[in-house]
NUGU-360238 format. One record per residue: residue in three letters; x, y, z of N, C-alpha, C in turn. Coordinates in nm, 4 decimals, always signed. Example, Ala and Ser with C-alpha at 12.3 -4.5 7.8 and 13.67 -1.06 7.14 Angstrom:
% NUGU-360238
{atom Ala, {+1.3190, -0.5690, +0.7800}, {+1.2300, -0.4500, +0.7800}, {+1.3200, -0.3300, +0.7800}} {atom Ser, {+1.2850, -0.2250, +0.7080}, {+1.3670, -0.1060, +0.7140}, {+1.2900, +0.0030, +0.7870}} 
This chain:
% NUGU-360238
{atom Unk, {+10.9000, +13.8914, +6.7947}, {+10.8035, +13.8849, +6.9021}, {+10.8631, +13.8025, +7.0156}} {atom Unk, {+10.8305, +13.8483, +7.1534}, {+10.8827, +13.7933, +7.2438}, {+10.7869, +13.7014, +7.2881}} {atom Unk, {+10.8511, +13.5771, +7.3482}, {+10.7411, +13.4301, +7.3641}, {+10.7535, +13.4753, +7.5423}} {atom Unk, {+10.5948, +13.4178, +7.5958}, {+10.6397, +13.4601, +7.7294}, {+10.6789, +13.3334, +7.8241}} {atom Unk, {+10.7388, +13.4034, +7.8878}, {+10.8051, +13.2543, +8.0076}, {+10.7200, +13.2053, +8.1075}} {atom Unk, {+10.7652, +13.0684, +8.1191}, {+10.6513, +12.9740, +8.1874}, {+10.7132, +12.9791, +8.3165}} {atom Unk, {+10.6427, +12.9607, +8.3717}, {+10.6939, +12.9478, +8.5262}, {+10.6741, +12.7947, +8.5437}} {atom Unk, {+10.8190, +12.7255, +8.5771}, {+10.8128, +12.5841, +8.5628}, {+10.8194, +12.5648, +8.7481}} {atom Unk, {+10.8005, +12.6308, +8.8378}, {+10.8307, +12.6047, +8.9826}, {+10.6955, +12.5439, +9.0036}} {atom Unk, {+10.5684, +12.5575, +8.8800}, {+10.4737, +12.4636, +8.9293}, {+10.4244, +12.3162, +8.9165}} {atom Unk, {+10.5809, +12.2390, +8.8283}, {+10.5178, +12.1353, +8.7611}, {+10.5950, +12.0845, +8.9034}} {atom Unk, {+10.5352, +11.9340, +8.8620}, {+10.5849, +11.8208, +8.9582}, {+10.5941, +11.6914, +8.8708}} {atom Unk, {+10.6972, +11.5869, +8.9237}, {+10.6752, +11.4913, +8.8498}, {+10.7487, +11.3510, +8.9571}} {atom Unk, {+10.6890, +11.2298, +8.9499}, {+10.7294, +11.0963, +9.0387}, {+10.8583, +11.1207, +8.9689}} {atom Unk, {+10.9558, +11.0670, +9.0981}, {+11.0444, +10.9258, +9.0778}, {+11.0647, +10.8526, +9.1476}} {atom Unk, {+11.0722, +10.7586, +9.0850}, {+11.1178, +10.6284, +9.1187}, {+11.2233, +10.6090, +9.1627}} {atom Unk, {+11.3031, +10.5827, +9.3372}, {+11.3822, +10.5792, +9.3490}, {+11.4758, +10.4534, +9.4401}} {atom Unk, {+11.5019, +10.3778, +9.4004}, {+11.5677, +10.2224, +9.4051}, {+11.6579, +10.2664, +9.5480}} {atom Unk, {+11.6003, +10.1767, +9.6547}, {+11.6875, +10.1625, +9.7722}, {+11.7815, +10.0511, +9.7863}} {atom Unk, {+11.9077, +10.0431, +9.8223}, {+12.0325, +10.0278, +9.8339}, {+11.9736, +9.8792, +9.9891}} {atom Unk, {+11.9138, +9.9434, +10.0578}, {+11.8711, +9.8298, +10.1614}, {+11.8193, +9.7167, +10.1291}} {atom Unk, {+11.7589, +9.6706, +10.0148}, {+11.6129, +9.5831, +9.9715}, {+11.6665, +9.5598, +9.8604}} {atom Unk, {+11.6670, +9.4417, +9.8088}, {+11.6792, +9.3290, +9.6415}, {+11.5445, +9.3197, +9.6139}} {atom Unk, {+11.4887, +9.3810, +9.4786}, {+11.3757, +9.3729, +9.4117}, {+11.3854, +9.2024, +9.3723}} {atom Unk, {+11.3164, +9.0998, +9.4649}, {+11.3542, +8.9589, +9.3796}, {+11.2331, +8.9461, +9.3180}} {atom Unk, {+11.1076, +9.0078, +9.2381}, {+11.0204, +9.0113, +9.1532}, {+10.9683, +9.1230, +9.0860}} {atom Unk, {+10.9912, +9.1640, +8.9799}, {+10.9177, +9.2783, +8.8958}, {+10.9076, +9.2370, +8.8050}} {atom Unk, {+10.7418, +9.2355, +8.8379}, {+10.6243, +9.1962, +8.7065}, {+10.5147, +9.2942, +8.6684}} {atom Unk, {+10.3990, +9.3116, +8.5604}, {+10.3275, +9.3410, +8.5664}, {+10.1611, +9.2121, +8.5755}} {atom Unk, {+10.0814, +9.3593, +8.6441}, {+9.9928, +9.2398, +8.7044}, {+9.8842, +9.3335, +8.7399}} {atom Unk, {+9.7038, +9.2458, +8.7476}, {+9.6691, +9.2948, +8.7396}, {+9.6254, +9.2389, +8.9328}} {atom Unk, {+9.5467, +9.3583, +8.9939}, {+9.5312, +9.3167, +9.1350}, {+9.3321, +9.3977, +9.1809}} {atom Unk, {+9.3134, +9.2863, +9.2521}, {+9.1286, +9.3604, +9.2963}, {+9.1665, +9.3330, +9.4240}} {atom Unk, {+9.0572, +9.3813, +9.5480}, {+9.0460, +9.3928, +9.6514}, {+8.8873, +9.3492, +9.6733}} {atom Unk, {+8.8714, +9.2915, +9.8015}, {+8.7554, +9.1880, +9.7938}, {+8.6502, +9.3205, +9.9136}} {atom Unk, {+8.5272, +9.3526, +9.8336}, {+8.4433, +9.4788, +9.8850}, {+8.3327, +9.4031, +9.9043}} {atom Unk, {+8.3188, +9.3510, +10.0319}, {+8.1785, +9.2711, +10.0585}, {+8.1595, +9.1213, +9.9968}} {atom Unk, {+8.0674, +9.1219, +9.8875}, {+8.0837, +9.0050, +9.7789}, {+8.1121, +9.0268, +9.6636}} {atom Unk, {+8.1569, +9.1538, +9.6167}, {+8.2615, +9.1315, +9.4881}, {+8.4118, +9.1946, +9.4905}} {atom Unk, {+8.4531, +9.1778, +9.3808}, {+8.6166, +9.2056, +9.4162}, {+8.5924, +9.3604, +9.2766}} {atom Unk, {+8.6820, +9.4840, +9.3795}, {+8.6700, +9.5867, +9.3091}, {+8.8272, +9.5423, +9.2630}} {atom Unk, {+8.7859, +9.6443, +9.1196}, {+8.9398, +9.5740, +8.9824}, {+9.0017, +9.6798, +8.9775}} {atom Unk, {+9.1310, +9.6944, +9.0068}, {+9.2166, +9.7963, +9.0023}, {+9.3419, +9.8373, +8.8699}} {atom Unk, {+9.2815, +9.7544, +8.8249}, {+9.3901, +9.7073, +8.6729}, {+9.4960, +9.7041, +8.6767}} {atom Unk, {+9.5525, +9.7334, +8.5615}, {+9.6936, +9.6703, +8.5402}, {+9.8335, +9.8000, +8.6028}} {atom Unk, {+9.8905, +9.6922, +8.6879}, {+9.9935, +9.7481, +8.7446}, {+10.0988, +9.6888, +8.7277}} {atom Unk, {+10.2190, +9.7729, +8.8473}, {+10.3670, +9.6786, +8.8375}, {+10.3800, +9.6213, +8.9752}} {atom Unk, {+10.3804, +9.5501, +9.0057}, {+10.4215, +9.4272, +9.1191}, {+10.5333, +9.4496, +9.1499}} {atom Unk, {+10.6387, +9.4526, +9.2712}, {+10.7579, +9.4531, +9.3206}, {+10.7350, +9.3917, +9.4327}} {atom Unk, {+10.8172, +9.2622, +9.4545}, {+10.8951, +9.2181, +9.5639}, {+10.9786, +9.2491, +9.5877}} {atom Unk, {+11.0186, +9.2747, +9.7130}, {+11.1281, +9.3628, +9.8026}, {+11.1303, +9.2903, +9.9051}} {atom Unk, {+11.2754, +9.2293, +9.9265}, {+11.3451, +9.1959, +10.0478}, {+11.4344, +9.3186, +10.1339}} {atom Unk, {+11.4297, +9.2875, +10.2430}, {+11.5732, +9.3630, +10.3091}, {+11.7308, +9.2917, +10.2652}} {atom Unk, {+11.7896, +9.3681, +10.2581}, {+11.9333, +9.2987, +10.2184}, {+12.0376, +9.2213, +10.3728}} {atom Unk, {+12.0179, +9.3396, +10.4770}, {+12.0714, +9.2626, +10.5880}, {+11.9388, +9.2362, +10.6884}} {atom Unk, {+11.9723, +9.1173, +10.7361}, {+11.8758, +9.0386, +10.8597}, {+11.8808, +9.1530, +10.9381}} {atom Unk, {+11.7384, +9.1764, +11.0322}, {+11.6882, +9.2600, +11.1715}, {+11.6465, +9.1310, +11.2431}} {atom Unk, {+11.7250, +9.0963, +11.3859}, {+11.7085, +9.0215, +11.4678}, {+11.6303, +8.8571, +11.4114}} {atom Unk, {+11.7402, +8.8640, +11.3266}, {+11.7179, +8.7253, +11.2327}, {+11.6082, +8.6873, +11.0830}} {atom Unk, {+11.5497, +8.8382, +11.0867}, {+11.4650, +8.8126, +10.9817}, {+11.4612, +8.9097, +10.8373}} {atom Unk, {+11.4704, +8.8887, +10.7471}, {+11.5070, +8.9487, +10.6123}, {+11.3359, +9.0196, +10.5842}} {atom Unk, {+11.3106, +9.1019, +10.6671}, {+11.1957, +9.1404, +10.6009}, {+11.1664, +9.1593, +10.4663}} {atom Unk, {+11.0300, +9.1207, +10.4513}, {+11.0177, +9.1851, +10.3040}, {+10.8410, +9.2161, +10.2646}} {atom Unk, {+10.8255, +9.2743, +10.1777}, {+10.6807, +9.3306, +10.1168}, {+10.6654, +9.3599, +9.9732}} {atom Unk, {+10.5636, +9.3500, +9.9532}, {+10.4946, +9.3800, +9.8594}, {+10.4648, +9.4922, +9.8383}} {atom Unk, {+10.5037, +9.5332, +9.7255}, {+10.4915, +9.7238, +9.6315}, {+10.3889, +9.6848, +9.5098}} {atom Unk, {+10.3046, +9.7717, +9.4733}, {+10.2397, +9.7333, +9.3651}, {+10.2088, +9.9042, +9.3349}} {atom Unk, {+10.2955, +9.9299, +9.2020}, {+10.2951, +10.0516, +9.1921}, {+10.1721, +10.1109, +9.0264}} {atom Unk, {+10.1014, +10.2113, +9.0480}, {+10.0300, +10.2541, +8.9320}, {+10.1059, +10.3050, +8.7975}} {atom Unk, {+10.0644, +10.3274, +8.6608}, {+10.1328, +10.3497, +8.5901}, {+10.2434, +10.5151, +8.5543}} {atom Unk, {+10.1855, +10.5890, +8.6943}, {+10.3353, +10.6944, +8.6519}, {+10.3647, +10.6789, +8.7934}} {atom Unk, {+10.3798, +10.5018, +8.8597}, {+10.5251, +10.4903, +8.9673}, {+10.4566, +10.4956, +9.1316}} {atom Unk, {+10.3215, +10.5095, +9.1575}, {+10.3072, +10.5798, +9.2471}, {+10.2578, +10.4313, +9.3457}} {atom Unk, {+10.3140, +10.4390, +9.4495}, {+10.2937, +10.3088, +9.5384}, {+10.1549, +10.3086, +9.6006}} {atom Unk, {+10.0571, +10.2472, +9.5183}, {+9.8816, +10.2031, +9.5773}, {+9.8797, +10.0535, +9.6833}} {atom Unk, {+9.9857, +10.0047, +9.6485}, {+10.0110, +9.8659, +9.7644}, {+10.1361, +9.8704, +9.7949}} {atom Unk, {+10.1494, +9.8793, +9.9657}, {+10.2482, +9.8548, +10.0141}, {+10.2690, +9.7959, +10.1302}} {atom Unk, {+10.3016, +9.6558, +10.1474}, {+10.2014, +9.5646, +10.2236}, {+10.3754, +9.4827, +10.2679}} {atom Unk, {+10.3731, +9.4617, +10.4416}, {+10.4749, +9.3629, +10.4819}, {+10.4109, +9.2365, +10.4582}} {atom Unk, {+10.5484, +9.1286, +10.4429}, {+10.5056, +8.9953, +10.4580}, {+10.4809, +8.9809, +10.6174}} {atom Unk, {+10.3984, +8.8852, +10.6546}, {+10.3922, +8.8931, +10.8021}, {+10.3795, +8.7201, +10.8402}} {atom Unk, {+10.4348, +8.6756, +10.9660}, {+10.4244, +8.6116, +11.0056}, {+10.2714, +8.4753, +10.9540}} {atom Unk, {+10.2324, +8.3797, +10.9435}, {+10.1520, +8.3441, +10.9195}, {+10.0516, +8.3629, +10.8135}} {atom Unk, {+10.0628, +8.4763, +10.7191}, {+9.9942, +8.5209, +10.6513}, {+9.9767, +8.4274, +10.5499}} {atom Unk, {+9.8141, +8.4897, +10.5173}, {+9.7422, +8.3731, +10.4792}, {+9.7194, +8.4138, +10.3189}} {atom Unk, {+9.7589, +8.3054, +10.2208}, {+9.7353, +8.3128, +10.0673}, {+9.7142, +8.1620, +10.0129}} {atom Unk, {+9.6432, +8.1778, +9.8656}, {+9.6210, +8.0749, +9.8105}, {+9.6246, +8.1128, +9.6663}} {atom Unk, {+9.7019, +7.9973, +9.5903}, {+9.7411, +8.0314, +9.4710}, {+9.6148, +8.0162, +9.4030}} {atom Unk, {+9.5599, +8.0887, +9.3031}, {+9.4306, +8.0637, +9.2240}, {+9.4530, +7.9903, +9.1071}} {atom Unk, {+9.3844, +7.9068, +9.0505}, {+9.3719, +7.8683, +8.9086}, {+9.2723, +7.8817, +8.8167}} {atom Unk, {+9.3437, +7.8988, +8.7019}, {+9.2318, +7.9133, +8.5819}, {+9.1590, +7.7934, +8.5683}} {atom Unk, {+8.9941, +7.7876, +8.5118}, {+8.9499, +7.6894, +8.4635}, {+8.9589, +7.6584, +8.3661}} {atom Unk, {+9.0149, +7.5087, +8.2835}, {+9.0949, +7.4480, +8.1988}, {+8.9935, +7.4660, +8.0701}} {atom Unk, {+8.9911, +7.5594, +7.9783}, {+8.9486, +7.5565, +7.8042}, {+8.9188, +7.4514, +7.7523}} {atom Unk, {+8.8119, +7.3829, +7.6784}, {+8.8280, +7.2672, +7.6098}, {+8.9259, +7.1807, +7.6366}} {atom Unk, {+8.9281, +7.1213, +7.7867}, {+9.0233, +6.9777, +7.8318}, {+9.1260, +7.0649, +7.8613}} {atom Unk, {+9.1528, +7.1195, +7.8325}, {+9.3040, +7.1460, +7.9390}, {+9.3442, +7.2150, +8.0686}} {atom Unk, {+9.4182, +7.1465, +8.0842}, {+9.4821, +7.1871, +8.1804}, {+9.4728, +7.2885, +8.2456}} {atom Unk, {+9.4272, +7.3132, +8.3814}, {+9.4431, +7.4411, +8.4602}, {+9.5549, +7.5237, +8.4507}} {atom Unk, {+9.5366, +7.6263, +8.5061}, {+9.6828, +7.6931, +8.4961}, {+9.6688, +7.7983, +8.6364}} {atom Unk, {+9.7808, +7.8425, +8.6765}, {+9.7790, +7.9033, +8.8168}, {+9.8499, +8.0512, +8.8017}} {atom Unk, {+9.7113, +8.1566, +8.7906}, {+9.7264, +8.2584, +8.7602}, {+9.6821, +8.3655, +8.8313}} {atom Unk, {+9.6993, +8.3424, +8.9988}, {+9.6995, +8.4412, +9.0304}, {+9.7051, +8.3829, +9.2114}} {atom Unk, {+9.7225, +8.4858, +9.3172}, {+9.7006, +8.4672, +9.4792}, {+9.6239, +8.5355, +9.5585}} {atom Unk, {+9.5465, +8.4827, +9.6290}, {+9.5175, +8.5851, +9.6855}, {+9.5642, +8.5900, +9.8296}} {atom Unk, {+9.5672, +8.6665, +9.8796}, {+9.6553, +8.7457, +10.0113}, {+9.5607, +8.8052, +10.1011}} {atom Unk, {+9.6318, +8.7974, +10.2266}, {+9.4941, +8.8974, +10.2959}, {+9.6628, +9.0255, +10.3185}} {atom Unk, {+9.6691, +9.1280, +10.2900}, {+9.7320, +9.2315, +10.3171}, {+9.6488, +9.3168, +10.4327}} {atom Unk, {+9.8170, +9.4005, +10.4772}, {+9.7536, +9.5418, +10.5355}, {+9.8971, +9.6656, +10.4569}} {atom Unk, {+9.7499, +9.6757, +10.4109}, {+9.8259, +9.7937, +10.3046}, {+9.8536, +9.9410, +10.3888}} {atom Unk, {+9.9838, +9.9407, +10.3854}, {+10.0460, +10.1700, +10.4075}, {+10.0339, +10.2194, +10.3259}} {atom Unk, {+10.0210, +10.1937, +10.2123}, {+10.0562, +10.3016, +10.1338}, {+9.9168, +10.4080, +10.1557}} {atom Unk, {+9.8274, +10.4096, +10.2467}, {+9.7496, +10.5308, +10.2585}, {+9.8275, +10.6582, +10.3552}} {atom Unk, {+9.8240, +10.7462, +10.2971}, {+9.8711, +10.8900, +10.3315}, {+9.8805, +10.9110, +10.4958}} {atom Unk, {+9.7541, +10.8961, +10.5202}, {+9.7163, +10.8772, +10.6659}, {+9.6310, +10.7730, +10.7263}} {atom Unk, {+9.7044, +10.7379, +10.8041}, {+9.6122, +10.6605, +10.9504}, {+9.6775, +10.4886, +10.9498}} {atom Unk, {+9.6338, +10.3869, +11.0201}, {+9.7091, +10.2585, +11.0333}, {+9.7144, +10.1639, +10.8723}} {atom Unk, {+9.7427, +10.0846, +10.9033}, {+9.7778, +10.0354, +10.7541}, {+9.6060, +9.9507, +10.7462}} {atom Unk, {+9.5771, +9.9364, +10.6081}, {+9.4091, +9.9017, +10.5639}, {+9.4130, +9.7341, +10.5589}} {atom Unk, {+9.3563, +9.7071, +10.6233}, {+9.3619, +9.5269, +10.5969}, {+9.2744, +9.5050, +10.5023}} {atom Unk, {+9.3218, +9.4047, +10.3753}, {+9.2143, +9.3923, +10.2674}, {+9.2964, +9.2472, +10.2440}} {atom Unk, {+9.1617, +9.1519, +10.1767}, {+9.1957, +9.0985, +10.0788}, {+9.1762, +9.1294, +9.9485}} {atom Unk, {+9.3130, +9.0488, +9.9197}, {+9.3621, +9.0963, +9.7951}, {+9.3786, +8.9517, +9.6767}} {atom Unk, {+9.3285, +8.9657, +9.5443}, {+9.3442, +8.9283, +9.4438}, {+9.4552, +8.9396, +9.3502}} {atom Unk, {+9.5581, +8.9122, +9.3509}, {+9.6956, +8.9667, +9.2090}, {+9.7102, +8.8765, +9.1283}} {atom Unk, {+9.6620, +8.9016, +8.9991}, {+9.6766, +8.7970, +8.8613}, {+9.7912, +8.8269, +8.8253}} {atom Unk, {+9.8833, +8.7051, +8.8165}, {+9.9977, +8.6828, +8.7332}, {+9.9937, +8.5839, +8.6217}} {atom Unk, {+10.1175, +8.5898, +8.5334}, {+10.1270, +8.4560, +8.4738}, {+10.1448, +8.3805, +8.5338}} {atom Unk, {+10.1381, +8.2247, +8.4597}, {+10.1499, +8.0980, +8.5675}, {+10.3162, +8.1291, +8.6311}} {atom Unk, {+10.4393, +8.1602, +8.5425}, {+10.5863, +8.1304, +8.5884}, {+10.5383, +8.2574, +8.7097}} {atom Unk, {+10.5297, +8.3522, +8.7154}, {+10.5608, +8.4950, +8.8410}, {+10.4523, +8.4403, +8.9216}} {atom Unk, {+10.3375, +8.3689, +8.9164}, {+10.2431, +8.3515, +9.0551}, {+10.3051, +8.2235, +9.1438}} {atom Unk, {+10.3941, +8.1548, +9.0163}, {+10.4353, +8.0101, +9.1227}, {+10.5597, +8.0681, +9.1858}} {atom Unk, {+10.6568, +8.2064, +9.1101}, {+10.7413, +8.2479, +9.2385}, {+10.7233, +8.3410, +9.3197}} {atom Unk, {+10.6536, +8.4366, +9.2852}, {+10.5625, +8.5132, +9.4024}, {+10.5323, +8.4324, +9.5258}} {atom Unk, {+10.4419, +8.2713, +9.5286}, {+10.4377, +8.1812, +9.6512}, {+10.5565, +8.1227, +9.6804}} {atom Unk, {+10.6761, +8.1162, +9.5515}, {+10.7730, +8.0526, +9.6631}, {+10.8771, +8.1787, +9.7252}} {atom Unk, {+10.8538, +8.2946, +9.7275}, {+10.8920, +8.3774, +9.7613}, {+10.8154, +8.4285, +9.9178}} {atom Unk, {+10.7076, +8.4323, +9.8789}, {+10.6156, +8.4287, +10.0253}, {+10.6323, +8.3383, +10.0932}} {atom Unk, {+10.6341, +8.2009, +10.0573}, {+10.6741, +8.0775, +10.2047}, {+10.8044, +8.0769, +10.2045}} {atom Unk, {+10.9182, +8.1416, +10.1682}, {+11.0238, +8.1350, +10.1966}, {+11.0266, +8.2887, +10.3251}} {atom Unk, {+10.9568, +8.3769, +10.2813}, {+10.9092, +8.5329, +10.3520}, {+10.8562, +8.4543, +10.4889}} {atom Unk, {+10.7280, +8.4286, +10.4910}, {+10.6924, +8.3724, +10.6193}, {+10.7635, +8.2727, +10.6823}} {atom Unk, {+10.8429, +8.1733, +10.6412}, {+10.9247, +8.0856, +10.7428}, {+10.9761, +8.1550, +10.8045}} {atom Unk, {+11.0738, +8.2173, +10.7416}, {+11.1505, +8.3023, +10.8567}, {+11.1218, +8.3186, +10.9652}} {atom Unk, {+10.9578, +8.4202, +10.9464}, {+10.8722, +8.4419, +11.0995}, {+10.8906, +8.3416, +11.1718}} {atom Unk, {+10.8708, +8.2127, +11.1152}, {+10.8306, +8.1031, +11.2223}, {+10.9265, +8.0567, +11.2792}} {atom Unk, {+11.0799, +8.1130, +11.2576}, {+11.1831, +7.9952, +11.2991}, {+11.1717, +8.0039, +11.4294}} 
């Protein structure tokens, strides 16, 4: 019996493809919300990428934030910008202990929409304590630049 043939010209599939311009200096997973009035809508668990430029544009190493879904697809894609405003969050400390600093929030303007200007949101991204304390020293090292 003859099996019949698929016509594969209709599948599609992501990739992921690593630019030669930009040093990934963070890939984590993480979970990230966006602040909708007075609550924060939860977008779950994703992958986080920091991305620098590799050579300086008129003195500054741009860089942004990628926060990609689980088959790759870029839902945040946000420049660092001049002045931009974040604050590291902390957990409240369990039976006596110690806080811990697990997450930032950011005010972004996200591209990664298909069409029209980039979406200004604040933004929530839970990390562990080690990736949220270099995520901020990665961002105030990102924004100085602006300021020199």
């Amino acid at each position: 019996m003859r099996r019949p043939r698929h016509d594969l010209s209709r599948l599609s599939c992501t990739v992921h493809v690593e630019t030669t311009e930009q040093d990934a200096l963070l890939k984590t997973p993480c979970k990230f919300y966006t602040k909708n009035g007075d609550s924060w809508g939860d977008h779950g668990k994703n992958a986080l990428e920091f991305l620098k430029e590799k050579e300086a544009t008129n003195g500054v190493r741009k860089a942004r934030i990628v926060i990609r879904n689980s088959i790759g697809k870029a839902i945040v894609n946000a420049g660092v910008y001049a002045n931009m405003t974040r604050k590291v969050q902390e957990s409240k400390p369990k039976h006596g202990g110690a806080p811990t600093k697990n997450g930032i929030i950011l005010t972004l303007f996200n591209a990664a929409e298909e069409e029209g200007p980039p979406v200004k949101s604040i933004t929530l991204i839970r990390l562990s304590e080690k990736n949220t304390l270099e995520l901020e020293r990665l961002l105030e090292e990102s924004v100085k630049e602006f300021n020199k």
